[in-house]
N, C-alpha and C positions, 0 to 999 in steps of 0.2 A: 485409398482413403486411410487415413491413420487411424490407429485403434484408440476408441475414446476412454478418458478417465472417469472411472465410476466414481461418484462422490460417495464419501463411506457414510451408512447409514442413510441413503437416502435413496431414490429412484430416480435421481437425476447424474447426469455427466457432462463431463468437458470434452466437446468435440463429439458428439453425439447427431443424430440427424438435426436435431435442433440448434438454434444460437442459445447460449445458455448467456440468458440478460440480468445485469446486476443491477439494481440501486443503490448509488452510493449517497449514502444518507451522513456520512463522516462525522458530522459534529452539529451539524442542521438542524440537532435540535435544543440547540442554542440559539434563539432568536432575536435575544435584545441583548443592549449593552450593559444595561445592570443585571447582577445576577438575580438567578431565583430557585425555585428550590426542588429538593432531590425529585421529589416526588412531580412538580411542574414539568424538569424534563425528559423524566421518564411517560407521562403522558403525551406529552410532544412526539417523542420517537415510537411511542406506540402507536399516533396518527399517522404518521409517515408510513411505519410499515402496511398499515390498513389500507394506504392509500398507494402503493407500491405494489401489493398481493394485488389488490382491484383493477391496476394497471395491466397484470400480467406480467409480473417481472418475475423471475424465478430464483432471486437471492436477493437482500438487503445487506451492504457493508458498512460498518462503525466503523472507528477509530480509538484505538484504547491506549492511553498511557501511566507510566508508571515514571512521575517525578525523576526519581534516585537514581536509576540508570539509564535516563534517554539526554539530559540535557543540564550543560553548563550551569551555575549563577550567572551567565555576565548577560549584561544589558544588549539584545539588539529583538530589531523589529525587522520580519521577513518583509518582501519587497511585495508579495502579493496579499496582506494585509494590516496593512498599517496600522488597524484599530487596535495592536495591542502587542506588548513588546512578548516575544516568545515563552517564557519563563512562565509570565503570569496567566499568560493565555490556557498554558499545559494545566499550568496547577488549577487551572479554574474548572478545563475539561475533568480534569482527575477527581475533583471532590464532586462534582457533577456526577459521577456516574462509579457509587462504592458496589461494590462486588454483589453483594447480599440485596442492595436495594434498587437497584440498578438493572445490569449486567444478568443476572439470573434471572430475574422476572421477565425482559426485555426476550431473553431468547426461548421462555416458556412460551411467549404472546406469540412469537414469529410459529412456534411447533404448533399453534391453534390453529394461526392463519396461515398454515400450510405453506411456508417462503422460508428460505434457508436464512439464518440468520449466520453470521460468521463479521470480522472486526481485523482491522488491520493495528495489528501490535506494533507500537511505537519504539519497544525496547524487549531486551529478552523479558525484564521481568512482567512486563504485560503481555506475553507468551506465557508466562507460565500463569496469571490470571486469567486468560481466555482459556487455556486447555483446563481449568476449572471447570467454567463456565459449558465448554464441550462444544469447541466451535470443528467442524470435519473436512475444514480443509486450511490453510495458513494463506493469507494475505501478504504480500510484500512490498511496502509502498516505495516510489519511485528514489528516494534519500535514504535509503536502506538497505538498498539491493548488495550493496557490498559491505554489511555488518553481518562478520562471517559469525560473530558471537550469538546472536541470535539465531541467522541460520542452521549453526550448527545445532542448538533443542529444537526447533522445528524439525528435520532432518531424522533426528531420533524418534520423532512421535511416528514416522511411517508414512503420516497424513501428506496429499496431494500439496504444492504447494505453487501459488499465484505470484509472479513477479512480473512489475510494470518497468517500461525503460527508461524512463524518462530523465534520470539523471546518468546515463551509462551511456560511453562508448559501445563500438561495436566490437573492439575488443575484451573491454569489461564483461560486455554482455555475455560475450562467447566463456568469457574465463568463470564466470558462475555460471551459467551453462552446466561446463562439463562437469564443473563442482557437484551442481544440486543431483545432476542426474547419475553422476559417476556412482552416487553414494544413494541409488536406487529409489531418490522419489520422485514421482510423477509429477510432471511438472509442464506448467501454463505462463508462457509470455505475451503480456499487454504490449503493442505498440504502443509509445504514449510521448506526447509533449506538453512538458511542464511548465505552461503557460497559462495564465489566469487572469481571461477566457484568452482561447487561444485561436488567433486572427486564421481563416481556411486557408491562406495562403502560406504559416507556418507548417502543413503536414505534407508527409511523402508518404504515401498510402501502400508507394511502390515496395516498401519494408515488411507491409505485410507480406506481400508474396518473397520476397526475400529470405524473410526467414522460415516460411513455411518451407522452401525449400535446402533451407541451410541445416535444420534441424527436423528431421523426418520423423521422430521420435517424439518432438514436442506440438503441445497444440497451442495453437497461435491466434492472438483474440488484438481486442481494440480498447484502449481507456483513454475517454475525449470529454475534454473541456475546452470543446467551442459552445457555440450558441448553436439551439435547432438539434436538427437530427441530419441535417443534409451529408454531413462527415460520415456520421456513423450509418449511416445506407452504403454508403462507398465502400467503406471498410469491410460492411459485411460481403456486398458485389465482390470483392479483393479477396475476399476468403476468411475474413477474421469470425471464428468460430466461439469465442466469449464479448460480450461488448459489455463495459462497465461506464455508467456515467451517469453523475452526479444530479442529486435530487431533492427538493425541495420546494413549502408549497407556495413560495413568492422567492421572486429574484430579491425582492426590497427588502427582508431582513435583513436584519445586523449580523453579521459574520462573517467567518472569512470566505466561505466557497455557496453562498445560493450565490452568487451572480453568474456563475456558472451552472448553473443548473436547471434541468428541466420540470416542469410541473406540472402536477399528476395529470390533469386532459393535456399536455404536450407527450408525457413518457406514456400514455395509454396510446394515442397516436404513431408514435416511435414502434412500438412491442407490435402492435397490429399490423404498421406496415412491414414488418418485420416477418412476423407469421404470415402473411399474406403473400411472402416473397415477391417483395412490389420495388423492392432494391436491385432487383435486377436491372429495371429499367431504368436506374439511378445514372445519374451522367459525374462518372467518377476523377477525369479528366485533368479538370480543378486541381487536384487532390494530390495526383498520381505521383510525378517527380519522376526520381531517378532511381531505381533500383542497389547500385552501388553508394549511393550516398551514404556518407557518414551520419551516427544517429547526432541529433540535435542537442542528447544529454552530456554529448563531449565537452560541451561549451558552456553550457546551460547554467544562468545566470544565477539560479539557486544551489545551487551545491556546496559554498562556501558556509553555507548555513543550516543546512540539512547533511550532508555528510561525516560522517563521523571517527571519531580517533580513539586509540584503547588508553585507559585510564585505571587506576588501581582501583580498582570495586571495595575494597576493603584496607586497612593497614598491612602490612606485607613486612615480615620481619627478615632482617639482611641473610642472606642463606636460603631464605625459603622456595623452597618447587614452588612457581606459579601452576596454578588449576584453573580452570575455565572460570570457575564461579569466582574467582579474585579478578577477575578484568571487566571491567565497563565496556562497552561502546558506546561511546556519546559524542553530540555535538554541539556545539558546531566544530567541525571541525577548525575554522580559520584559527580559532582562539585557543585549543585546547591544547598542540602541541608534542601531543603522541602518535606513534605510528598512526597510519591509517588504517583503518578496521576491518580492511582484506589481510591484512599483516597476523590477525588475531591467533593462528597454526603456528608464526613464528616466534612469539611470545611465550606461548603454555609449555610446559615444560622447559623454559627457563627457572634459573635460580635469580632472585633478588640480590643484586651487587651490593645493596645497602637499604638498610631501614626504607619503606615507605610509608608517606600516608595516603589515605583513602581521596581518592580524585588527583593524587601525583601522575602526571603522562607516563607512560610507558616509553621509552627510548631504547634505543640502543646502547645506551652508557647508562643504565640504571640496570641492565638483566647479562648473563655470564654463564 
């Protein structure tokens, strides 16, 4: 049995005798299409989490952004929700939820009701907003995995850190891998397809045990958005040791991710049959696949738009040593033009060939 990650500061672990179950609450508590205000949605996601503790879940996960460094100006709209072009969507998350009125009080409420609060960081600089805030372990969403700029201040803090597959090959996968563990932190891979909701006949379950055995070191969990819970009993049957999935208390709000999501007597159902280890007798079969199969993120239709490329963070004078804090990673990539943001080690400690300004790509014929 591999040896489990103690979550810091708390008495819970990854990979522990327990399934350590998330609610992902992301942005859920956005409910309609007009906006409203700071204080509306932070009572919102203070119901969610009330109603997620009562379920039984043993962490709630946000989603945090930070405008300046996660994303383009230009116009597009993701394919899995059309109600809103990307750009504005972010900015409206971000005023939604300021540090002080938000975000801090939100993860005093979770330390009440006794449920890990912790937020997946859209960019470094919503990393360095959440380690404010004191989140004790790092989330890593599926169009990120390979934004080594982030990665690397997560990395630094020591803390445990979460990453989903779903936009990565299986050789991506393996290449941050060795990265995040080479460089000694603990670390948890989601199986996951990024598909929204995503039909039971899109998973190969057989990955979980695949990488359970590929990576003996790491613990190996489930992040699903199908409908139901019928996936995520398989996954655990399979061995998947964290399950995270999406939550909210009507599929019929406005948003991008309740249609995906369970609600609170569906995920109280879910956690009990869970604790009850009644997934044993789950018929996983459906599910299973191919063991060697290639992950579905090689392909995966969202990547063009989530993916991301390095970018000048700031003006950059010609001659000058690049440093980490002078490069962006942002997306989308299709549009942006700069290396890709696993490239980020190749970059720093270059010299600027000439003047830049701040959102100029990073190339190969701009560094020397």
């Amino acid at each position: 049995m591999k040896a489990p990650i103690q979550i810091p500061g708390t008495e819970k672990s990854f990979g522990g005798n327990d399934v350590f179950i998330i609610a992902e609450i992301g942005k859920n508590f956005i409910q309609t299409e007009d906006d409203r205000s700071v204080e509306e949605y932070l009572e919102n996601a203070k119901f969610l989490v009330s109603e997620a503790a009562a379920a039984g879940c043993d962490a709630v996960k946000f989603q945090t952004h930070e405008l300046e460094d996660e994303i383009l100006n230009v116009n597009i709209v993701s394919p899995h929700f059309k109600g809103s072009d990307r750009v504005s969507w972010i900015t409206r998350n971000m005023n939604a939820t300021p540090l002080e009125m938000f975000w801090k009080p939100l993860k005093r409420y979770c330390d009440e009701k006794e449920i890990i609060f912790f937020s997946t960081p859209m960019s470094r600089k919503a990393a360095y907003k959440l380690e404010e805030v004191g989140v004790p372990f790092w989330k890593v969403g599926s169009g990120d995995v390979q934004d080594y700029a982030t990665l690397d201040f997560m990395i630094e803090t020591g803390k445990p850190i979460v990453i989903s597959s779903g936009m990565v090959s299986l050789r991506e996968l393996d290449e941050v891998v060795k990265h995040i563990s080479g460089r000694g932190s603990p670390l948890v891979v989601l199986y996951c397809v990024s598909h929204y909701p995503c039909p039971p006949e899109f998973f190969n379950l057989a990955t979980i045990e695949y990488l359970t055995e590929k990576y003996p070191g790491v613990v190996i969990g489930f992040s699903d958005h199908s409908l139901g819970h019928e996936v995520p009993l398989a996954a655990v049957k399979l061995g998947a040791l964290v399950l995270e999935k999406h939550f909210s208390l009507s599929r019929d709000l406005w948003g991008a991710d309740h249609k995906v999501s369970l609600t609170p007597s569906e995920m109280r159902d879910m956690v009990e049959a869970i604790r009850a280890g009644l997934y044993r007798g789950s018929d996983h079969t459906p599910y299973y696949g191919d063991r060697e199969k290639e992950l579905e993120g090689a392909d995966n239709m969202f990547r063009p738009y989530f993916n991301k490329a390095l970018m000048a963070g700031t003006d950059i004078p010609e001659g000058a040593v690049i440093t980490k804090e002078m490069v962006f990673a942002m997306r989308p990539k299709m549009y942006a033009g700069g290396l890709p943001a696993e490239r980020f080690y190749d970059v720093v400690g270059k010299r600027a060939a000439r003047g830049l300004k701040k959102y100029e790509p990073l190339t190969e014929a701009v560094l020397k």
